[in-house]
mmCIF file of the C-alpha atoms, coordinates in Angstrom:
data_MODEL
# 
_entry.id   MODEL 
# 
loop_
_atom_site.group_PDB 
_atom_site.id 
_atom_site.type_symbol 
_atom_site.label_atom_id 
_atom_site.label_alt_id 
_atom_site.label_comp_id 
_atom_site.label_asym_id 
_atom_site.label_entity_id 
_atom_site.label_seq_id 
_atom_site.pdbx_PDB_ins_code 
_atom_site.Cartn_x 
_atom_site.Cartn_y 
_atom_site.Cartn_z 
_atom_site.occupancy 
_atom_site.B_iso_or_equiv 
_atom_site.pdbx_formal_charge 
_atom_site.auth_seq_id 
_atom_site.auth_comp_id 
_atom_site.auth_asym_id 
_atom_site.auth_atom_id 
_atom_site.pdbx_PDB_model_num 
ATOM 1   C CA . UNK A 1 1   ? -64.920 58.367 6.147  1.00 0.00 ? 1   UNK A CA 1 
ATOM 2   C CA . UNK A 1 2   ? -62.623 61.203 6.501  1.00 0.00 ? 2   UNK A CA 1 
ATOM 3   C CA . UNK A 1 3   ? -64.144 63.828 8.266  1.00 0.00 ? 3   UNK A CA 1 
ATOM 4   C CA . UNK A 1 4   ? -63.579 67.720 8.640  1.00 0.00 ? 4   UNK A CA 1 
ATOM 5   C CA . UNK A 1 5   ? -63.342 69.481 12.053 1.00 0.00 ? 5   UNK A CA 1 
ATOM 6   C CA . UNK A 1 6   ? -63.029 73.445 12.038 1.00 0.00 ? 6   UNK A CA 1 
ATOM 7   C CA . UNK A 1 7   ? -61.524 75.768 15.045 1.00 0.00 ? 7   UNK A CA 1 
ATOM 8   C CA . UNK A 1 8   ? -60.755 79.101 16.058 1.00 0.00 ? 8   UNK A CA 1 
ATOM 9   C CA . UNK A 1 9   ? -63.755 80.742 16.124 1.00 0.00 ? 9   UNK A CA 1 
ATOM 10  C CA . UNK A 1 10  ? -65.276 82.598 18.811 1.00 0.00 ? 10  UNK A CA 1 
ATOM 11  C CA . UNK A 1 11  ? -66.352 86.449 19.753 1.00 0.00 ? 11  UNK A CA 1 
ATOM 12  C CA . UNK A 1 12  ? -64.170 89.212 18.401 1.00 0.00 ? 12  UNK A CA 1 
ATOM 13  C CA . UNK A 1 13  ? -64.419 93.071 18.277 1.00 0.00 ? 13  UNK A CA 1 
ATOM 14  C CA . UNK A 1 14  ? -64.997 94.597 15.233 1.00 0.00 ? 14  UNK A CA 1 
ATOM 15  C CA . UNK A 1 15  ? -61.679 95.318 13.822 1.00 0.00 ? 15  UNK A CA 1 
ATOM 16  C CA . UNK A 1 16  ? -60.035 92.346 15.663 1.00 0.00 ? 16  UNK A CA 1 
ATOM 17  C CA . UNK A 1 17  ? -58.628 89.421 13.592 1.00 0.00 ? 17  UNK A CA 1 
ATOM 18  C CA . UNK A 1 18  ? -59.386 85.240 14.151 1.00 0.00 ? 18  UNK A CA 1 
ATOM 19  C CA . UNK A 1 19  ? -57.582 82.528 12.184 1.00 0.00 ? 19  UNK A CA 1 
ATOM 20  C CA . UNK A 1 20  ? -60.152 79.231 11.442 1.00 0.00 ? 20  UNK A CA 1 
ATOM 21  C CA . UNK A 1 21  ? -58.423 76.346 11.005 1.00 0.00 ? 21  UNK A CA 1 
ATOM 22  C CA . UNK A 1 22  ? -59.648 72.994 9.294  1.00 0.00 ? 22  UNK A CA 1 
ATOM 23  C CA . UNK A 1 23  ? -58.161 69.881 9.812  1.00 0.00 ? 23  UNK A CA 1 
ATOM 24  C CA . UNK A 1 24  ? -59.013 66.639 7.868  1.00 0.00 ? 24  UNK A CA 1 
ATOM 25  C CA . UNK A 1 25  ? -59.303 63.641 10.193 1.00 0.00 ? 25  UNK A CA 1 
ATOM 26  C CA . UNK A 1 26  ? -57.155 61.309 6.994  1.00 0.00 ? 26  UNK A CA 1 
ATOM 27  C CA . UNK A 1 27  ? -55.711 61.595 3.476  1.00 0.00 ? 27  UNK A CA 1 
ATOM 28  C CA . UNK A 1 28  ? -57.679 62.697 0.991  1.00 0.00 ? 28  UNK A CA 1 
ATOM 29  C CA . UNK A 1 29  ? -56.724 61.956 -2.691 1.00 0.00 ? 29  UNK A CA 1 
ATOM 30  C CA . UNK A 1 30  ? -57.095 63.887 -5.545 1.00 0.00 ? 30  UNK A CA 1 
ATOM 31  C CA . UNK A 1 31  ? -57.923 67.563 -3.863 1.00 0.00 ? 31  UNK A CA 1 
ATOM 32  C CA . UNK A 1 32  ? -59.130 69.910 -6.678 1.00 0.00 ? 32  UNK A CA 1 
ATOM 33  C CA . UNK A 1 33  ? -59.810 72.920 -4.533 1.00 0.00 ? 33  UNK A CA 1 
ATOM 34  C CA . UNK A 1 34  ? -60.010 73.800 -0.751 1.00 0.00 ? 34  UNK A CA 1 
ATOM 35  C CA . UNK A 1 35  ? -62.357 76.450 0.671  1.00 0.00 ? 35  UNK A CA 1 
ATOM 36  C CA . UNK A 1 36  ? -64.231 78.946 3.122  1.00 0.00 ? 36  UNK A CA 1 
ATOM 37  C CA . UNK A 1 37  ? -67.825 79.238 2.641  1.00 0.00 ? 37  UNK A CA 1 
ATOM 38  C CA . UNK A 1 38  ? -69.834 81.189 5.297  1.00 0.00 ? 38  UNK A CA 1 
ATOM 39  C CA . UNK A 1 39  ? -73.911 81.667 6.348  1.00 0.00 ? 39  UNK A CA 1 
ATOM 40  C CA . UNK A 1 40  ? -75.253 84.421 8.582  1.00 0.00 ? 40  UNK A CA 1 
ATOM 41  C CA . UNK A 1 41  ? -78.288 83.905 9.867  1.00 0.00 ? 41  UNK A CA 1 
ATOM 42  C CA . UNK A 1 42  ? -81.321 84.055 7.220  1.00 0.00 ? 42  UNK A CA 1 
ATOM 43  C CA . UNK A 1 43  ? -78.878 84.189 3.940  1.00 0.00 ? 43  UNK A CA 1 
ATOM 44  C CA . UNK A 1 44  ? -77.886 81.276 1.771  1.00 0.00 ? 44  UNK A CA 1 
ATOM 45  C CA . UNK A 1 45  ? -74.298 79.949 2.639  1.00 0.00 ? 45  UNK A CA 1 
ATOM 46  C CA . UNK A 1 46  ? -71.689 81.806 0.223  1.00 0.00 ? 46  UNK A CA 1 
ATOM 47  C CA . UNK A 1 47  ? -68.471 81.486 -0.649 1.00 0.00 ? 47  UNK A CA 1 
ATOM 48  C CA . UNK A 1 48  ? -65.867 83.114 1.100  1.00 0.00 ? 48  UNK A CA 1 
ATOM 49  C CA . UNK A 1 49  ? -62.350 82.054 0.040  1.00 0.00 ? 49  UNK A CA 1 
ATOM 50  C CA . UNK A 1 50  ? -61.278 79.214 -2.370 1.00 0.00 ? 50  UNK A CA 1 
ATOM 51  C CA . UNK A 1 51  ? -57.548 77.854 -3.544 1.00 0.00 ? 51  UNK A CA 1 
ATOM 52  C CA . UNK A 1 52  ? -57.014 75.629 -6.303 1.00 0.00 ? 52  UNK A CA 1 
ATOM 53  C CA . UNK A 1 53  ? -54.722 72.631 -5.981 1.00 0.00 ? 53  UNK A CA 1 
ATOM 54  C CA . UNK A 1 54  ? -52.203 74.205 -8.284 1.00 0.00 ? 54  UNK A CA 1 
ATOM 55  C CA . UNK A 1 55  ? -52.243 77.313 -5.167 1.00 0.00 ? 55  UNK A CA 1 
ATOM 56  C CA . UNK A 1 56  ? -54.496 79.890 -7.727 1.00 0.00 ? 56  UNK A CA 1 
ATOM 57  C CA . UNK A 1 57  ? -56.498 81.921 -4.762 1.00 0.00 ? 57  UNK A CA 1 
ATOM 58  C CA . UNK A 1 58  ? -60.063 83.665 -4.863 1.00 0.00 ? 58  UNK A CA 1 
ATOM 59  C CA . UNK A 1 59  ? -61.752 85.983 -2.703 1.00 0.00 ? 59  UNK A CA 1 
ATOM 60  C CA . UNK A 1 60  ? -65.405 87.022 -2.405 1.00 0.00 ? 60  UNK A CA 1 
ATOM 61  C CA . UNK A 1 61  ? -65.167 91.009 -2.880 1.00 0.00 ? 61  UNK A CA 1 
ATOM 62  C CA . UNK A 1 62  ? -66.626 91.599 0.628  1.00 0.00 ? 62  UNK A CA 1 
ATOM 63  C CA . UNK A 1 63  ? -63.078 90.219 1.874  1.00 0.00 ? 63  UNK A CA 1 
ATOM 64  C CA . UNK A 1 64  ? -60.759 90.777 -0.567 1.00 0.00 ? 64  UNK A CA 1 
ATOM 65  C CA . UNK A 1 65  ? -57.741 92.364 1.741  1.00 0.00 ? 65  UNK A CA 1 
ATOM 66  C CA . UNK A 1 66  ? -58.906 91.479 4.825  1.00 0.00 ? 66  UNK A CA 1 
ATOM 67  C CA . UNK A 1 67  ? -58.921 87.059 4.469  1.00 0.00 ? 67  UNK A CA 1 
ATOM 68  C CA . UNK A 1 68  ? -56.310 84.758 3.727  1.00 0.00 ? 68  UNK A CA 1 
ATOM 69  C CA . UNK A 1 69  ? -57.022 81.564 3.107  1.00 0.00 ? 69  UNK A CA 1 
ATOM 70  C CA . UNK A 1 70  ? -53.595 79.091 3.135  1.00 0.00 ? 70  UNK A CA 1 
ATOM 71  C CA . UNK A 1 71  ? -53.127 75.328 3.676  1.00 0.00 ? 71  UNK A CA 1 
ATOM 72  C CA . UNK A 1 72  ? -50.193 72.573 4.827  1.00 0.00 ? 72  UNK A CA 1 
ATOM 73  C CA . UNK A 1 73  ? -50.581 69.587 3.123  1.00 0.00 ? 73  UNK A CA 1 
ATOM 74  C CA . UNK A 1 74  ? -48.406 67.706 5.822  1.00 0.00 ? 74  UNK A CA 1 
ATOM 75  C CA . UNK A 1 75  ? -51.007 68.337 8.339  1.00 0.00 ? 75  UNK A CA 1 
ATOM 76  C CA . UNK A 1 76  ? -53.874 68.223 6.054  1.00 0.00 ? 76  UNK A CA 1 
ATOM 77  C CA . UNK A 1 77  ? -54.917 71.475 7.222  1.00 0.00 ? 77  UNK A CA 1 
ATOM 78  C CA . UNK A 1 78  ? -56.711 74.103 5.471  1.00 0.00 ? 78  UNK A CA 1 
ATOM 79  C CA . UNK A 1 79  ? -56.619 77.855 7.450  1.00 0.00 ? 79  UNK A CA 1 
ATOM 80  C CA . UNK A 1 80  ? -58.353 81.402 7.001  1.00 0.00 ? 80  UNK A CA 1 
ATOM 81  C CA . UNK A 1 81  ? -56.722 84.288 8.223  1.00 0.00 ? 81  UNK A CA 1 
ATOM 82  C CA . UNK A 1 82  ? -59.792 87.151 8.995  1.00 0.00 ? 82  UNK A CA 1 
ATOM 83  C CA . UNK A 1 83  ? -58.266 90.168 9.665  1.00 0.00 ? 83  UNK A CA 1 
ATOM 84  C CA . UNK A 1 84  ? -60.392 93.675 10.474 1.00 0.00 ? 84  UNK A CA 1 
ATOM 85  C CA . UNK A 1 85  ? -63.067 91.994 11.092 1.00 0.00 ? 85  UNK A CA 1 
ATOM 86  C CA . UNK A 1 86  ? -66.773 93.691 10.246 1.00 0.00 ? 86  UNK A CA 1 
ATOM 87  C CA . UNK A 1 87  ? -70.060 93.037 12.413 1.00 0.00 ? 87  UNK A CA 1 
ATOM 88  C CA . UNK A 1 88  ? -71.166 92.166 8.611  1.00 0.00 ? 88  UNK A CA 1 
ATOM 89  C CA . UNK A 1 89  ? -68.653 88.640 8.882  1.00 0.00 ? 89  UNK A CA 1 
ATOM 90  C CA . UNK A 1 90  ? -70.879 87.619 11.405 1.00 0.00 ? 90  UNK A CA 1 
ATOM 91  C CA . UNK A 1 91  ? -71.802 84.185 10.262 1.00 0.00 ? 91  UNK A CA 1 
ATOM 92  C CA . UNK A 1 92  ? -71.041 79.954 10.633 1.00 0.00 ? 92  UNK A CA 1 
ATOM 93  C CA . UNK A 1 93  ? -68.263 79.304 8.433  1.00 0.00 ? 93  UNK A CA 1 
ATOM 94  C CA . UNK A 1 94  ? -67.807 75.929 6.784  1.00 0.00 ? 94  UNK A CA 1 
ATOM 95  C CA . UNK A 1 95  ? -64.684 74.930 5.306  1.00 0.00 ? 95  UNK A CA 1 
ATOM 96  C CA . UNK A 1 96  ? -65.197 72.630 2.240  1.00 0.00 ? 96  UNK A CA 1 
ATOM 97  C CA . UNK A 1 97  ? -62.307 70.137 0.230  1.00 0.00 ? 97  UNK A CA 1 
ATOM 98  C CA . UNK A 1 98  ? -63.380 69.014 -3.718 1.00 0.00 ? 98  UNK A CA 1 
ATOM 99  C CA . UNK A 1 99  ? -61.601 65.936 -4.811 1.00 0.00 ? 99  UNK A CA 1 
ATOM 100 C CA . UNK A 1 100 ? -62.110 64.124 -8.027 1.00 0.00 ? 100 UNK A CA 1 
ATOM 101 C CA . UNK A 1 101 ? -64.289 61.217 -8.014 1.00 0.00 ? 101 UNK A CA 1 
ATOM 102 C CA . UNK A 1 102 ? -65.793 61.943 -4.700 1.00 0.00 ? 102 UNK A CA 1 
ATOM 103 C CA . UNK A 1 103 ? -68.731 63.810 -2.935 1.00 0.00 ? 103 UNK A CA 1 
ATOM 104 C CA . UNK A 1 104 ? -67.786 67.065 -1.448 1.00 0.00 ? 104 UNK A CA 1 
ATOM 105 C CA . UNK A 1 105 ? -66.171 67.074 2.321  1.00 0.00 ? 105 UNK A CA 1 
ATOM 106 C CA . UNK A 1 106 ? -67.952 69.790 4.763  1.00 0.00 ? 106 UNK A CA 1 
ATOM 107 C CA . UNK A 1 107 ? -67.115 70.336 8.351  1.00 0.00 ? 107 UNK A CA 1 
ATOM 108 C CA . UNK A 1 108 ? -69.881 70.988 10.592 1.00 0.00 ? 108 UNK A CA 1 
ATOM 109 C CA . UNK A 1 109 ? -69.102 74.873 10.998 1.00 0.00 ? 109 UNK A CA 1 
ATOM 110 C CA . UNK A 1 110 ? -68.019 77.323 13.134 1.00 0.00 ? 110 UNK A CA 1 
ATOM 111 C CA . UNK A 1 111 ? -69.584 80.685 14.536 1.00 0.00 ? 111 UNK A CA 1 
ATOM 112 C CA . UNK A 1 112 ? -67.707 83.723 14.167 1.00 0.00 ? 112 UNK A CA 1 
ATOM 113 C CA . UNK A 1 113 ? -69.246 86.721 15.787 1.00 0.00 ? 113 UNK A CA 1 
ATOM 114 C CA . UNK A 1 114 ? -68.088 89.967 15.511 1.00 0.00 ? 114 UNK A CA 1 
ATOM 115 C CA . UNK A 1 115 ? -69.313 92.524 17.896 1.00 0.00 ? 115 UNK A CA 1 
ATOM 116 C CA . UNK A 1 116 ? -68.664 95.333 20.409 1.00 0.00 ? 116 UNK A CA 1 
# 
């Protein structure tokens, strides 16, 4: 069972900038879409960033700008650039891989926390 395994979070200052990385433990066939979905605490998980297999990108407004969500397909590797960062991104982020025929992958999450 391939398995997804996030990194690169941690404690930032508001206005700082953290790049989360997700790396798939094996080939997976058939990708339709990769993405960034976050939670903060008390709020329903929401996505954050998404990217299409053919490379089509979409943002949730609250980051439009600010995230950039990329991949490498040789590394099986999925990333999210978070630039000037708001106390309001302050939340577990999941990354998330849709392939036809199967279930969806989730890694476990990651805390981001932006504060002063």
């Amino acid at each position: 069972q391939v398995q997804l395994v996030e990194s690169g979070g941690g404690l930032v200052q508001p206005g700082g900038s953290l790049r989360l990385s997700c790396a798939a433990s094996g080939r997976i066939f058939g990708i339709n879409a990769m993405g960034w979905y976050r939670q903060a605490p008390g709020k329903e998980r929401v996505l954050v960033a998404s990217m299409t297999n053919g490379g089509s990108t979409h943002y949730a407004d609250s980051v439009k700008g600010r995230f950039t969500i990329s991949r490498d397909n040789a590394k099986n590797t999925v990333y999210l650039q978070m630039n000037s960062l708001k106390p309001e991104d302050t939340a577990v982020y999941h990354c998330n891989i849709v392939a036809f025929g199967a279930s969806p992958y989730w890694g476990q999450g990651i805390q981001v926390t932006v504060s002063s």
